[in-house]
C-alpha positions in Angstrom: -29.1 -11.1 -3.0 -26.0 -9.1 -2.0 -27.0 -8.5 1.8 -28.2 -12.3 1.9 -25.0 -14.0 0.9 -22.9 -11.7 2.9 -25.0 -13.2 6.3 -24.8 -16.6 4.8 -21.5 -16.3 4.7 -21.0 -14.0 7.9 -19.0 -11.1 6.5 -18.7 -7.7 8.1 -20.6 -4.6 6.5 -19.3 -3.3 3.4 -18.0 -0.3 4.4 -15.6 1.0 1.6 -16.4 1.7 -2.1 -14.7 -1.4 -3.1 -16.1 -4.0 -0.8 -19.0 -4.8 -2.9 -16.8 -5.3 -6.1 -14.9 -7.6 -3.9 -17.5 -9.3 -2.5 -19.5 -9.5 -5.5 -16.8 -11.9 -7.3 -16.2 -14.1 -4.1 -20.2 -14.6 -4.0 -19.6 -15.8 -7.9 -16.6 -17.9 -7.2 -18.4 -19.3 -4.4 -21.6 -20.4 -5.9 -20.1 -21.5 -9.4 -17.7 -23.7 -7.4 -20.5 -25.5 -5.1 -22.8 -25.7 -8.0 -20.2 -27.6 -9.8 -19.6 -29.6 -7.3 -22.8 -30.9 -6.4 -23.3 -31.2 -10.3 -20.1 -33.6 -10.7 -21.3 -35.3 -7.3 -25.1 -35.7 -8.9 -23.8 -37.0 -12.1 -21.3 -39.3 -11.0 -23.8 -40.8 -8.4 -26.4 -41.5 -11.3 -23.9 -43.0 -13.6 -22.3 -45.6 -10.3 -26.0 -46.6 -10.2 -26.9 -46.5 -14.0 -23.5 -48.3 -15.2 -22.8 -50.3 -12.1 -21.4 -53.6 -12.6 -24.0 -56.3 -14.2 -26.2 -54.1 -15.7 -26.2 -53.5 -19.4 -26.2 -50.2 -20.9 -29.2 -49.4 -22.9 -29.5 -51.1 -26.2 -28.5 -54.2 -24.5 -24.2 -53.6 -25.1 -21.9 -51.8 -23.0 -20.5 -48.6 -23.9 -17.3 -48.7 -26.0 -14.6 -46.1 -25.4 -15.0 -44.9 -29.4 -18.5 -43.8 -28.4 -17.1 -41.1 -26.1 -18.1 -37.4 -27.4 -14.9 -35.9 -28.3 -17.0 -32.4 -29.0 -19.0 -32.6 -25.7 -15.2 -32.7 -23.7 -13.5 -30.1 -26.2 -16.9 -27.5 -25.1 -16.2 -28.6 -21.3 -12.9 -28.1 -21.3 -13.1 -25.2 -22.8 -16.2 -23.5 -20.6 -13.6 -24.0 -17.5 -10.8 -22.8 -19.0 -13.2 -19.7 -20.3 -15.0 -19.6 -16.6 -11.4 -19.5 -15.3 -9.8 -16.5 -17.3 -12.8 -14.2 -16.7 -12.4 -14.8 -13.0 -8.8 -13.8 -13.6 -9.3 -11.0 -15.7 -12.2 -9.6 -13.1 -9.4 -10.0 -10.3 -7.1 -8.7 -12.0 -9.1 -5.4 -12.6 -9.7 -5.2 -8.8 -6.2 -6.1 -7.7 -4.8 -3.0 -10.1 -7.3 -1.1 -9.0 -6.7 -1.4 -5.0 -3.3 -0.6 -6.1 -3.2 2.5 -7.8 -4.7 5.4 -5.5 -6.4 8.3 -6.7 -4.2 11.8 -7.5 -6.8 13.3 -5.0 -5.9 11.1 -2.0 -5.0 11.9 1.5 -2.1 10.7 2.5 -1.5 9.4 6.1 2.1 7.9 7.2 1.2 4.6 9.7 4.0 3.0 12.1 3.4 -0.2 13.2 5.1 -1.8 16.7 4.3 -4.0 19.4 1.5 -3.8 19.9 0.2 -0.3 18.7 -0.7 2.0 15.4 0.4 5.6 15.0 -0.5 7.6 12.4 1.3 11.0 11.5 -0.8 13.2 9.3 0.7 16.1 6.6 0.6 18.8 8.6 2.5 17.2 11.6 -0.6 15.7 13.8 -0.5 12.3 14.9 -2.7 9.9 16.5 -2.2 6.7 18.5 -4.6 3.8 17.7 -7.5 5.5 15.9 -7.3 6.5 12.4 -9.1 10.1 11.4 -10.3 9.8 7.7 -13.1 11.8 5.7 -15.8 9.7 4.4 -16.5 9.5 0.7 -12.1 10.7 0.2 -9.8 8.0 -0.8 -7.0 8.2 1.6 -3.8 6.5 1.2 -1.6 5.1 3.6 2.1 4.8 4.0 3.1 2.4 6.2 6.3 0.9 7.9 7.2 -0.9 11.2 9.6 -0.3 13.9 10.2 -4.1 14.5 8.6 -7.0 13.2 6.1 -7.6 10.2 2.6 -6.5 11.2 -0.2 -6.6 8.9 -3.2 -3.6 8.6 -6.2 -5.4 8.2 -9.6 -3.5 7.9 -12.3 -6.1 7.5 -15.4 -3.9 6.6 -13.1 -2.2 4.1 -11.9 -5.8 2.0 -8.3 -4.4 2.5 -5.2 -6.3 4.0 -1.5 -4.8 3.8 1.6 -6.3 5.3 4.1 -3.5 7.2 7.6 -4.3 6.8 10.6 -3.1 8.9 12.9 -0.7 6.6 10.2 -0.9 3.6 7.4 1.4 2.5 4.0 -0.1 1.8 1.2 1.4 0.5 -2.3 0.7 0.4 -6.0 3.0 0.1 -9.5 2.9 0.7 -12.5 5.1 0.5 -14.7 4.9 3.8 -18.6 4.6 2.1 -19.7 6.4 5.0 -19.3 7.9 8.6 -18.7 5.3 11.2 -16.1 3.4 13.2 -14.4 0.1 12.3 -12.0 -2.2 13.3 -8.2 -2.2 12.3 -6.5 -5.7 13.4 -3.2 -7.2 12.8 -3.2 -10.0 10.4 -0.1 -11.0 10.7 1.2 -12.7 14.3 4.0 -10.5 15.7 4.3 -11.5 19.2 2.7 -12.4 22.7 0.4 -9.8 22.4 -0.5 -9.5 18.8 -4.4 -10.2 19.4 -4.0 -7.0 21.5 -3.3 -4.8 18.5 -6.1 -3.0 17.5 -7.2 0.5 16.4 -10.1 2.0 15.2 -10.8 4.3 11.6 -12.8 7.1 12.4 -14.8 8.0 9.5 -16.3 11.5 9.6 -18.4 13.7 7.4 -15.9 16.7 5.7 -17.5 19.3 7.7 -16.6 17.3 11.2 -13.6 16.0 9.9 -12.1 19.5 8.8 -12.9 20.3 12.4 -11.3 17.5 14.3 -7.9 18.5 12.9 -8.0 21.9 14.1 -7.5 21.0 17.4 -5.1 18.2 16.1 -3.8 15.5 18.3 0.1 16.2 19.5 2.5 17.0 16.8 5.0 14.2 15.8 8.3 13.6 17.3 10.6 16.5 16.6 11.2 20.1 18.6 8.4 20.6 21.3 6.9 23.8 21.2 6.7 25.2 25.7 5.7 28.3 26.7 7.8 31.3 25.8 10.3 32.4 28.0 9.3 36.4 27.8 6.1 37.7 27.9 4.2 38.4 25.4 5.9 36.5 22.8 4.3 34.2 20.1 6.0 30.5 20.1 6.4 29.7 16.6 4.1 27.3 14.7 4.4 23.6 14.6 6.7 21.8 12.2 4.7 20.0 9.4 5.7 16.7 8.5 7.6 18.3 5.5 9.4 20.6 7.2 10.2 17.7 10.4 11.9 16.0 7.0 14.0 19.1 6.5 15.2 18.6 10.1 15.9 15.0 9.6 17.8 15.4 6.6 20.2 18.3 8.2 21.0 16.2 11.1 21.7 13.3 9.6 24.0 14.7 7.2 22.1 14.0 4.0 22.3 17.7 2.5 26.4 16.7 2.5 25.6 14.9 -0.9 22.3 15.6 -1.8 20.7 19.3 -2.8 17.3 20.5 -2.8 17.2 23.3 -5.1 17.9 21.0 -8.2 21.8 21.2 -7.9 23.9 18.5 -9.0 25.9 16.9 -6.3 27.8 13.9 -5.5 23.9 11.9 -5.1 20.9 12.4 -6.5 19.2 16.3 -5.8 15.8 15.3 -4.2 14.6 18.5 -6.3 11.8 17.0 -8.7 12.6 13.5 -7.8 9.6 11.8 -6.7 7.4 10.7 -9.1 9.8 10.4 -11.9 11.0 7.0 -14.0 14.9 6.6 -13.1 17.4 4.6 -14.9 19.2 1.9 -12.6 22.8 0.7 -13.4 21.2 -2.6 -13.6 19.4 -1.3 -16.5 16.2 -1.6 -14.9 13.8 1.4 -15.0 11.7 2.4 -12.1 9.3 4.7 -10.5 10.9 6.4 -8.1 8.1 6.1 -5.0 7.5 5.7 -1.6 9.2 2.2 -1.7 12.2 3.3 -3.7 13.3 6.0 -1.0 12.8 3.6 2.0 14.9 1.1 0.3 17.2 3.6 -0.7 17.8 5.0 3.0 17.6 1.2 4.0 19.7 -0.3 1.8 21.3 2.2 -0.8 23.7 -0.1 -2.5 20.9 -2.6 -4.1 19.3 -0.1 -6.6 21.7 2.4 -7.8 20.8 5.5 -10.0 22.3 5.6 -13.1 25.4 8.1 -13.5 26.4 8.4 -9.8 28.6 6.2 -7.4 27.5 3.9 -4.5 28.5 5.8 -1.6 26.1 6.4 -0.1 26.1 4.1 3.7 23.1 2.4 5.0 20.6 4.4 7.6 19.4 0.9 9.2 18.8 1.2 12.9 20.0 4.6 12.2 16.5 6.5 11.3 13.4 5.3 13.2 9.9 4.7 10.9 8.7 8.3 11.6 11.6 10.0 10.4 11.7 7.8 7.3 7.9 9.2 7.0 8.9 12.6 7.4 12.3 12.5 4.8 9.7 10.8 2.2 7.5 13.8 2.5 10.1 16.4 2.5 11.3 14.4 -1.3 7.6 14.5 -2.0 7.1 18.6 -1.0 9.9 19.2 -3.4 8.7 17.3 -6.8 7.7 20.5 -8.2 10.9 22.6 -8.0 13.2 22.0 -11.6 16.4 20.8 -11.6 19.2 23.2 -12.2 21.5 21.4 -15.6 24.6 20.3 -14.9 27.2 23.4 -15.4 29.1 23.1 -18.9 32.9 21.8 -18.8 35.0 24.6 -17.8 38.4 24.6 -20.0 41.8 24.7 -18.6 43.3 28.0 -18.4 46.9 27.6 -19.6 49.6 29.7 -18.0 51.8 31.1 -20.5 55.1 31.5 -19.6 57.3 34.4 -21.3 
Protein backbone atom coordinates (compact mmCIF):
# COMPACT_ATOMS: atom_id res chain seq x y z
CA UNK A 1 0.00 0.00 0.00
CA UNK A 2 2.92 2.26 0.80
CA UNK A 3 4.87 1.89 -2.65
CA UNK A 4 1.32 2.31 -4.38
CA UNK A 5 0.29 5.59 -3.05
CA UNK A 6 3.66 6.99 -3.25
CA UNK A 7 3.36 6.45 -7.43
CA UNK A 8 -0.21 7.55 -7.22
CA UNK A 9 0.88 10.42 -5.96
CA UNK A 10 4.37 10.66 -7.77
CA UNK A 11 6.77 11.07 -4.82
CA UNK A 12 10.48 10.35 -4.99
CA UNK A 13 11.93 7.21 -3.24
CA UNK A 14 12.09 7.20 0.44
CA UNK A 15 15.40 7.50 1.01
CA UNK A 16 15.97 8.57 4.69
CA UNK A 17 14.71 6.79 7.97
CA UNK A 18 11.99 9.27 8.32
CA UNK A 19 10.44 9.46 4.95
CA UNK A 20 8.08 6.74 5.47
CA UNK A 21 6.80 8.27 8.88
CA UNK A 22 6.25 11.26 6.81
CA UNK A 23 4.82 9.86 4.10
CA UNK A 24 2.77 7.55 6.03
CA UNK A 25 0.57 10.45 7.71
CA UNK A 26 0.28 12.53 4.39
CA UNK A 27 -1.16 9.12 2.75
CA UNK A 28 -3.73 9.29 5.92
CA UNK A 29 -4.46 13.00 5.66
CA UNK A 30 -4.94 12.50 2.12
CA UNK A 31 -7.33 9.64 1.87
CA UNK A 32 -9.41 10.69 5.09
CA UNK A 33 -9.84 14.11 3.44
CA UNK A 34 -11.09 12.73 -0.19
CA UNK A 35 -13.15 10.13 1.53
CA UNK A 36 -14.85 12.84 3.42
CA UNK A 37 -15.31 14.64 0.69
CA UNK A 38 -16.88 12.43 -1.62
CA UNK A 39 -18.97 11.29 1.44
CA UNK A 40 -20.44 15.01 2.14
CA UNK A 41 -20.73 15.28 -1.85
CA UNK A 42 -22.72 11.72 -1.91
CA UNK A 43 -24.89 12.68 0.87
CA UNK A 44 -25.74 16.01 0.03
CA UNK A 45 -26.58 14.90 -3.58
CA UNK A 46 -29.08 12.27 -2.24
CA UNK A 47 -30.76 14.60 0.12
CA UNK A 48 -31.12 17.62 -3.04
CA UNK A 49 -32.94 14.73 -4.83
CA UNK A 50 -34.70 13.12 -1.71
CA UNK A 51 -35.90 16.57 -0.11
CA UNK A 52 -36.13 18.68 -3.23
CA UNK A 53 -38.78 20.99 -3.43
CA UNK A 54 -42.51 19.37 -3.94
CA UNK A 55 -41.81 16.27 -2.59
CA UNK A 56 -42.93 15.25 0.83
CA UNK A 57 -40.72 13.70 3.26
CA UNK A 58 -41.76 10.24 4.28
CA UNK A 59 -44.70 9.95 6.47
CA UNK A 60 -46.40 12.36 4.24
CA UNK A 61 -44.99 15.91 6.50
CA UNK A 62 -41.95 17.78 6.05
CA UNK A 63 -39.20 17.64 8.47
CA UNK A 64 -39.37 20.07 11.29
CA UNK A 65 -36.18 21.61 12.65
CA UNK A 66 -36.96 20.02 16.39
CA UNK A 67 -36.54 16.68 14.71
CA UNK A 68 -32.81 17.42 14.05
CA UNK A 69 -30.45 14.81 16.09
CA UNK A 70 -28.67 16.94 18.52
CA UNK A 71 -26.60 13.52 19.56
CA UNK A 72 -25.79 12.54 16.01
CA UNK A 73 -24.10 16.37 15.51
CA UNK A 74 -22.49 16.39 19.16
CA UNK A 75 -20.63 12.63 17.90
CA UNK A 76 -19.76 14.47 14.45
CA UNK A 77 -18.40 17.24 15.73
CA UNK A 78 -16.72 15.64 18.00
CA UNK A 79 -15.02 12.68 15.56
CA UNK A 80 -13.48 15.80 13.60
CA UNK A 81 -12.32 17.57 16.31
CA UNK A 82 -10.81 13.99 17.66
CA UNK A 83 -9.63 13.14 13.87
CA UNK A 84 -7.96 16.60 13.96
CA UNK A 85 -5.91 16.40 17.31
CA UNK A 86 -4.40 13.03 16.51
CA UNK A 87 -3.25 14.35 13.20
CA UNK A 88 -1.71 17.13 15.36
CA UNK A 89 -0.37 15.17 17.88
CA UNK A 90 1.25 12.60 15.15
CA UNK A 91 2.85 15.85 13.47
CA UNK A 92 3.84 17.01 16.19
CA UNK A 93 5.89 13.88 17.23
CA UNK A 94 7.54 14.05 13.78
CA UNK A 95 8.19 17.76 13.71
CA UNK A 96 10.17 17.36 17.30
CA UNK A 97 11.57 14.61 16.15
CA UNK A 98 13.29 16.07 12.78
CA UNK A 99 14.40 18.64 15.14
CA UNK A 100 16.29 17.16 17.73
CA UNK A 101 19.46 15.24 16.16
CA UNK A 102 20.96 12.34 17.68
CA UNK A 103 24.19 12.85 20.29
CA UNK A 104 25.89 10.45 17.74
CA UNK A 105 25.56 12.69 14.67
CA UNK A 106 28.02 13.95 12.18
CA UNK A 107 28.14 17.20 11.87
CA UNK A 108 28.76 19.05 8.54
CA UNK A 109 28.96 23.00 8.29
CA UNK A 110 26.96 24.04 4.69
CA UNK A 111 27.35 27.62 3.03
CA UNK A 112 24.93 28.51 0.69
CA UNK A 113 25.51 31.44 -2.33
CA UNK A 114 24.61 32.08 -5.71
CA UNK A 115 24.30 29.62 -7.04
CA UNK A 116 26.44 26.90 -5.23
CA UNK A 117 26.73 24.47 -1.82
CA UNK A 118 29.92 23.99 0.04
CA UNK A 119 30.29 21.87 2.71
CA UNK A 120 33.26 22.06 5.34
CA UNK A 121 33.67 18.82 7.27
CA UNK A 122 35.31 18.55 11.13
CA UNK A 123 38.58 17.88 10.25
CA UNK A 124 38.91 20.81 7.77
CA UNK A 125 37.83 19.05 4.19
CA UNK A 126 35.38 20.68 2.10
CA UNK A 127 33.49 19.90 -0.77
CA UNK A 128 31.74 21.96 -3.47
CA UNK A 129 28.31 20.78 -4.61
CA UNK A 130 28.18 17.08 -3.48
CA UNK A 131 27.52 16.24 0.05
CA UNK A 132 29.74 13.05 1.47
CA UNK A 133 27.57 11.24 4.18
CA UNK A 134 27.72 7.58 5.66
CA UNK A 135 24.63 5.65 5.15
CA UNK A 136 22.61 4.30 8.09
CA UNK A 137 24.56 7.74 10.44
CA UNK A 138 22.37 10.60 11.16
CA UNK A 139 24.36 13.59 10.14
CA UNK A 140 23.54 16.99 10.97
CA UNK A 141 23.95 20.07 9.17
CA UNK A 142 24.87 23.59 10.04
CA UNK A 143 23.99 25.81 7.58
CA UNK A 144 24.31 29.62 6.76
CA UNK A 145 24.39 31.84 3.54
CA UNK A 146 26.71 34.35 2.25
CA UNK A 147 23.87 36.42 0.59
CA UNK A 148 20.46 35.80 0.22
CA UNK A 149 17.93 33.13 1.75
CA UNK A 150 18.38 29.83 0.06
CA UNK A 151 16.59 26.83 1.08
CA UNK A 152 18.22 22.96 1.34
CA UNK A 153 15.77 20.79 0.01
CA UNK A 154 16.37 16.98 -0.25
CA UNK A 155 13.24 15.44 -1.70
CA UNK A 156 13.92 11.65 -1.23
CA UNK A 157 14.90 12.59 2.30
CA UNK A 158 11.24 14.59 3.32
CA UNK A 159 13.53 17.34 4.59
CA UNK A 160 13.42 21.16 3.68
CA UNK A 161 15.58 23.96 5.67
CA UNK A 162 15.74 27.62 4.93
CA UNK A 163 19.66 29.19 5.12
CA UNK A 164 19.69 32.56 6.41
CA UNK A 165 22.42 35.29 5.96
CA UNK A 166 24.05 35.92 9.57
CA UNK A 167 21.91 32.92 11.27
CA UNK A 168 22.60 29.31 11.99
CA UNK A 169 20.18 26.68 10.99
CA UNK A 170 20.16 23.30 11.57
CA UNK A 171 18.61 20.39 10.22
CA UNK A 172 19.49 16.16 10.04
CA UNK A 173 18.75 13.13 8.25
CA UNK A 174 19.77 9.53 8.14
CA UNK A 175 20.46 8.33 4.40
CA UNK A 176 18.41 4.59 4.47
CA UNK A 177 20.97 3.47 2.15
CA UNK A 178 23.94 4.09 -0.28
CA UNK A 179 22.97 6.11 -3.30
CA UNK A 180 22.88 9.62 -4.75
CA UNK A 181 20.18 12.20 -4.50
CA UNK A 182 19.24 15.41 -5.34
CA UNK A 183 19.81 18.63 -3.17
CA UNK A 184 17.72 21.78 -4.76
CA UNK A 185 17.03 25.14 -3.54
CA UNK A 186 13.56 25.71 -2.46
CA UNK A 187 13.60 28.98 -2.01
CA UNK A 188 14.03 31.54 -5.28
CA UNK A 189 17.30 33.53 -4.74
CA UNK A 190 18.07 34.87 -8.10
CA UNK A 191 18.37 34.50 -12.03
CA UNK A 192 19.89 31.46 -11.62
CA UNK A 193 18.37 29.71 -8.63
CA UNK A 194 17.00 26.62 -10.77
CA UNK A 195 20.81 26.14 -11.38
CA UNK A 196 21.47 25.34 -7.77
CA UNK A 197 21.90 21.96 -7.31
CA UNK A 198 24.17 19.40 -5.50
CA UNK A 199 24.15 15.99 -4.92
CA UNK A 200 24.43 13.70 -1.23
CA UNK A 201 26.68 11.05 -1.69
CA UNK A 202 25.58 8.28 0.46
CA UNK A 203 28.25 5.64 1.05
CA UNK A 204 28.73 2.42 3.00
CA UNK A 205 31.12 3.15 6.37
CA UNK A 206 33.83 1.15 5.00
CA UNK A 207 33.85 3.47 1.54
CA UNK A 208 33.04 6.43 3.25
CA UNK A 209 35.92 6.23 5.96
CA UNK A 210 38.00 5.95 2.76
CA UNK A 211 36.78 8.81 0.72
CA UNK A 212 37.98 11.21 3.47
CA UNK A 213 41.42 10.09 3.52
CA UNK A 214 42.21 11.56 0.51
CA UNK A 215 39.80 14.54 1.49
CA UNK A 216 38.80 17.16 -0.91
CA UNK A 217 40.93 20.69 -0.34
CA UNK A 218 41.11 21.99 3.15
CA UNK A 219 38.82 25.07 3.89
CA UNK A 220 39.88 28.63 3.53
CA UNK A 221 42.66 29.43 5.92
CA UNK A 222 46.79 29.04 5.61
CA UNK A 223 47.64 26.90 2.42
CA UNK A 224 49.96 24.26 3.14
CA UNK A 225 53.05 24.47 -0.41
CA UNK A 226 56.00 22.60 -0.60
CA UNK A 227 58.73 23.20 1.94
CA UNK A 228 61.28 25.50 1.31
CA UNK A 229 64.35 23.07 2.46
CA UNK A 230 64.71 19.66 1.72
CA UNK A 231 63.66 17.22 3.50
CA UNK A 232 61.38 18.90 5.74
CA UNK A 233 57.80 17.75 6.78
CA UNK A 234 55.04 20.65 6.02
CA UNK A 235 52.94 20.65 9.00
CA UNK A 236 49.43 19.02 9.02
CA UNK A 237 46.31 20.74 7.93
CA UNK A 238 44.24 22.98 10.20
CA UNK A 239 40.98 21.31 11.37
CA UNK A 240 38.04 23.24 11.35
CA UNK A 241 38.54 23.69 15.16
CA UNK A 242 41.73 24.85 15.16
CA UNK A 243 40.89 27.31 11.65
CA UNK A 244 38.31 28.74 14.59
CA UNK A 245 41.33 29.39 16.81
CA UNK A 246 42.79 31.39 13.94
CA UNK A 247 39.68 33.37 13.34
CA UNK A 248 39.20 34.26 16.80
CA UNK A 249 43.01 35.63 17.15
CA UNK A 250 42.69 37.73 14.27
CA UNK A 251 39.75 39.17 14.85
CA UNK A 252 40.42 40.24 18.20
CA UNK A 253 37.94 38.06 20.09
CA UNK A 254 40.61 36.59 22.70
CA UNK A 255 40.77 40.65 23.75
CA UNK A 256 37.57 39.92 25.86
CA UNK A 257 36.86 36.47 25.74
CA UNK A 258 39.17 33.42 27.29
CA UNK A 259 39.30 29.89 26.54
CA UNK A 260 40.75 28.28 29.55
CA UNK A 261 37.58 29.08 31.64
CA UNK A 262 38.93 32.66 32.81
CA UNK A 263 36.63 35.28 33.61
CA UNK A 264 36.96 38.25 31.42
CA UNK A 265 35.20 41.28 30.25
CA UNK A 266 32.66 38.61 27.93
CA UNK A 267 31.72 35.41 28.28
CA UNK A 268 34.92 32.63 28.41
CA UNK A 269 33.84 30.24 25.52
CA UNK A 270 35.42 27.51 28.09
CA UNK A 271 32.34 25.02 28.59
CA UNK A 272 29.94 27.27 26.91
CA UNK A 273 28.13 25.45 24.34
CA UNK A 274 25.55 23.34 25.31
CA UNK A 275 24.73 25.08 28.53
CA UNK A 276 21.20 26.96 29.56
CA UNK A 277 22.27 30.84 29.98
CA UNK A 278 20.36 33.48 31.74
CA UNK A 279 19.53 36.61 29.45
CA UNK A 280 19.10 40.12 30.94
CA UNK A 281 15.74 39.94 29.51
CA UNK A 282 15.15 37.19 31.91
CA UNK A 283 14.69 34.79 29.27
CA UNK A 284 16.60 31.44 29.53
CA UNK A 285 18.27 29.81 26.58
CA UNK A 286 20.36 27.09 25.15
CA UNK A 287 23.20 28.34 24.13
CA UNK A 288 23.63 26.61 20.46
CA UNK A 289 24.59 26.89 17.09
CA UNK A 290 21.99 29.74 16.57
CA UNK A 291 22.86 31.59 19.70
CA UNK A 292 26.59 32.14 18.70
CA UNK A 293 25.73 33.27 15.02
CA UNK A 294 23.40 35.70 16.44
CA UNK A 295 25.72 36.66 19.01
CA UNK A 296 28.69 37.46 16.36
CA UNK A 297 25.82 38.91 14.21
CA UNK A 298 24.09 40.90 16.34
CA UNK A 299 25.49 40.82 19.94
CA UNK A 300 23.41 43.50 21.48
CA UNK A 301 19.87 41.61 21.08
CA UNK A 302 20.51 38.71 23.59
CA UNK A 303 22.73 39.68 26.25
CA UNK A 304 24.15 37.26 28.94
CA UNK A 305 23.29 37.92 32.25
CA UNK A 306 26.10 39.63 34.51
CA UNK A 307 28.25 41.27 31.71
CA UNK A 308 27.99 44.51 29.59
CA UNK A 309 26.93 45.08 25.93
CA UNK A 310 30.17 45.83 24.37
CA UNK A 311 30.68 43.77 22.49
CA UNK A 312 30.38 45.33 18.38
CA UNK A 313 28.68 43.68 15.55
CA UNK A 314 30.90 41.17 13.18
CA UNK A 315 28.33 41.72 10.14
CA UNK A 316 30.02 41.81 6.76
CA UNK A 317 32.94 41.50 9.04
CA UNK A 318 33.23 37.40 9.16
CA UNK A 319 32.27 35.47 6.01
CA UNK A 320 29.88 32.07 6.65
CA UNK A 321 32.91 29.72 6.86
CA UNK A 322 34.59 31.50 9.51
CA UNK A 323 31.35 31.78 11.51
CA UNK A 324 31.47 27.77 10.93
CA UNK A 325 34.79 27.41 12.05
CA UNK A 326 34.49 29.98 15.51
CA UNK A 327 31.23 27.81 16.24
CA UNK A 328 33.32 24.73 16.26
CA UNK A 329 36.21 26.07 18.08
CA UNK A 330 33.22 27.11 21.08
CA UNK A 331 31.97 23.64 20.52
CA UNK A 332 35.82 21.76 20.84
CA UNK A 333 36.02 23.58 24.11
CA UNK A 334 32.59 22.47 26.01
CA UNK A 335 34.48 20.13 28.02
CA UNK A 336 37.19 22.27 29.57
CA UNK A 337 35.70 23.82 33.35
CA UNK A 338 35.52 27.14 34.10
CA UNK A 339 38.02 28.61 36.39
CA UNK A 340 35.62 30.69 39.51
CA UNK A 341 35.81 34.03 39.62
CA UNK A 342 38.92 35.09 41.99
CA UNK A 343 37.61 36.21 45.57
CA UNK A 344 37.53 40.11 46.35
CA UNK A 345 40.89 41.21 47.19
CA UNK A 346 40.82 43.75 50.33
CA UNK A 347 42.38 47.11 50.24
CA UNK A 348 45.75 47.25 51.82
CA UNK A 349 45.80 50.38 53.91
CA UNK A 350 49.06 52.34 54.13
CA UNK A 351 49.65 53.31 57.56
CA UNK A 352 51.30 56.34 58.03
CA UNK A 353 53.59 56.91 61.27
Amino acid sequence: MNELMRRLLYLPPQGSTVAREIDMLHFAVISVTMIGATAVALLAGFWMIKYRRGRRAPNGHRAHPGERSLVAEIIMLGGLVALFLGFWVIGFRQYVKMRVPPADSIEVYVTAKQWMWTFAYADGTRSNGVLYVPANRPVKLIMSSRDVIHSFYVPEFRIKQDVVPGRMTTVWFEAAQPGTYRIMCAEYCGANHSTMRGTVVALSPADYERHLTPSPSPIAGPRISDPAVAGATPEAPLSLADEGGRVAADHGCLRCHTEDGTPHIGPTWAGLYGTTIDLDSGERIVVDEAYLTESMMEPAVRIHRGYRAVMPSYAGLLDAPEVGALVARIKELRSVPIKPDPPPVDPVLEVVP
